[in-house]
TIFILO-868369 format. One record per residue (C-alpha): x, y, z; residue number from 1; chain. Coordinates in Angstrom, 3 decimals, m for minus. Layout:
NODE       east      north         up     k   c
NODE          X          Y          Z   NUM   A
...
! end
This chain:
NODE       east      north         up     k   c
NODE    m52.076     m3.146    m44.649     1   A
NODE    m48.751     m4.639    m46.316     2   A
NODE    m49.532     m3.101    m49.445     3   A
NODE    m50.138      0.526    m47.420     4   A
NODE    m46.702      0.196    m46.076     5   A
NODE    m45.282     m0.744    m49.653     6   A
NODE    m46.625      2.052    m50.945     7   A
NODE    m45.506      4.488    m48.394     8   A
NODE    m42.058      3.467    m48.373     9   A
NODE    m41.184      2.443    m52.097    10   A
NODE    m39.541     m0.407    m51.051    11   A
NODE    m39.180     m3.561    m52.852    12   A
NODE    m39.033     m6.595    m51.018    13   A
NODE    m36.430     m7.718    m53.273    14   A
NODE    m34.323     m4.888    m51.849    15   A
NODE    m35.008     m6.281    m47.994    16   A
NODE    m34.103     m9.673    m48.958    17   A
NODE    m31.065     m8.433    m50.696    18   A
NODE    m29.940     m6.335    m47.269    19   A
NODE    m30.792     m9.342    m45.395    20   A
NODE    m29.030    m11.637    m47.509    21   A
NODE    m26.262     m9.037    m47.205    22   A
NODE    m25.870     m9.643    m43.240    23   A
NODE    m26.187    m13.671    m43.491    24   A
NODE    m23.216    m13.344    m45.951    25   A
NODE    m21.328    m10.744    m43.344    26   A
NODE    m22.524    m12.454    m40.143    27   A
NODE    m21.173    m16.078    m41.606    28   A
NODE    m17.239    m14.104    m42.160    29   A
NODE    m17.756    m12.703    m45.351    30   A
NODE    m16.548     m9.381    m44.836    31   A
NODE    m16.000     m8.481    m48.240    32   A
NODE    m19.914     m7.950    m48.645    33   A
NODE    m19.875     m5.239    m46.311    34   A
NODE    m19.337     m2.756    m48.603    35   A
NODE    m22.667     m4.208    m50.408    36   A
NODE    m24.736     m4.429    m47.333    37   A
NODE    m23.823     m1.292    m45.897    38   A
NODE    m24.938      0.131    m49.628    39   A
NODE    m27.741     m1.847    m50.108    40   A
NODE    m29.193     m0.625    m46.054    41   A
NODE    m28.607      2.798    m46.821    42   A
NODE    m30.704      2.771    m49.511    43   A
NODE    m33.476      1.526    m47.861    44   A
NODE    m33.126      3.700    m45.085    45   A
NODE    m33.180      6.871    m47.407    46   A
NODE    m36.220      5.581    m49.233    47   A
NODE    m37.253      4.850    m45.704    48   A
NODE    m36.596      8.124    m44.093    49   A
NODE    m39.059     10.182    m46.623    50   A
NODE    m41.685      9.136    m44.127    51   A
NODE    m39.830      8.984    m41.013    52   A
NODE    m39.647     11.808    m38.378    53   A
NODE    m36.095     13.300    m37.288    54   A
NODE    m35.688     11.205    m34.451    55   A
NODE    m36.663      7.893    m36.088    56   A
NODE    m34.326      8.615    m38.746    57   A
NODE    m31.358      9.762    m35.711    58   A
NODE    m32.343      6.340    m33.848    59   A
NODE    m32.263      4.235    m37.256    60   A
NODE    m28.657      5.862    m38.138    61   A
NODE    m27.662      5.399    m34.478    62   A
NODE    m28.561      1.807    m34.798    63   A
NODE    m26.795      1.084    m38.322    64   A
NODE    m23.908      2.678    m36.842    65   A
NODE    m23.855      0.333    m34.189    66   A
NODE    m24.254     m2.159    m36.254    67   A
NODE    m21.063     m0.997    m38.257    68   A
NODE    m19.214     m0.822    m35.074    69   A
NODE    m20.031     m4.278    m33.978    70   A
NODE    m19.238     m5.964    m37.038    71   A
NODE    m15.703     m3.849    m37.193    72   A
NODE    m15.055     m4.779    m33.999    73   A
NODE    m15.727     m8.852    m34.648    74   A
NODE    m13.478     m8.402    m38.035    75   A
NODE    m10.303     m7.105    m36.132    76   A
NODE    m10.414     m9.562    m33.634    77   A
NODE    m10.818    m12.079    m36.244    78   A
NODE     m7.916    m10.875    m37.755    79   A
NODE     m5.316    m10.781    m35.000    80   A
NODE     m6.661    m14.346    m34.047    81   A
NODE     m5.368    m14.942    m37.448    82   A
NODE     m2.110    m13.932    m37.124    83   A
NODE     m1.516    m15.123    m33.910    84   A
NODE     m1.946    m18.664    m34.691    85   A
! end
């Protein structure tokens, strides 16, 4: 079965841990990996979306969007608890 799903998608699992590894490093503060992670889940989402129906890719972008959102949202108030202290 996990090799079925390899197959279908192309994906490496090198490429999941890297995406993964990519919102540990965010997650923890280290915004200047966004730019990486946001990269890196693309990817796999276009490799991803060759198999994927219209609305499962709309619902996978809506959720990555999201995603950007919430973690833009957690940097700016990081930053004017920065300079307000």
């Amino acid at each position: 079965m996990r090799e079925q799903v390899k197959d279908a998608l192309d994906i490496a699992p090198q490429e999941v841990s890297k995406a993964i590894e990519g919102v540990l490093h965010v997650a923890s503060g280290k915004y200047d990996k966004l730019p990486d992670l946001m990269r890196d889940a693309g990817s796999i989402l276009m490799r991803a979306s060759r198999k994927l129906t219209t609305t499962q890719i709309v619902l996978a972008v809506s959720v990555l969007a999201v995603g950007v959102i919430v973690v833009a949202t957690a940097m700016n108030e990081n930053h004017r608890h920065e300079h307000q202290e």
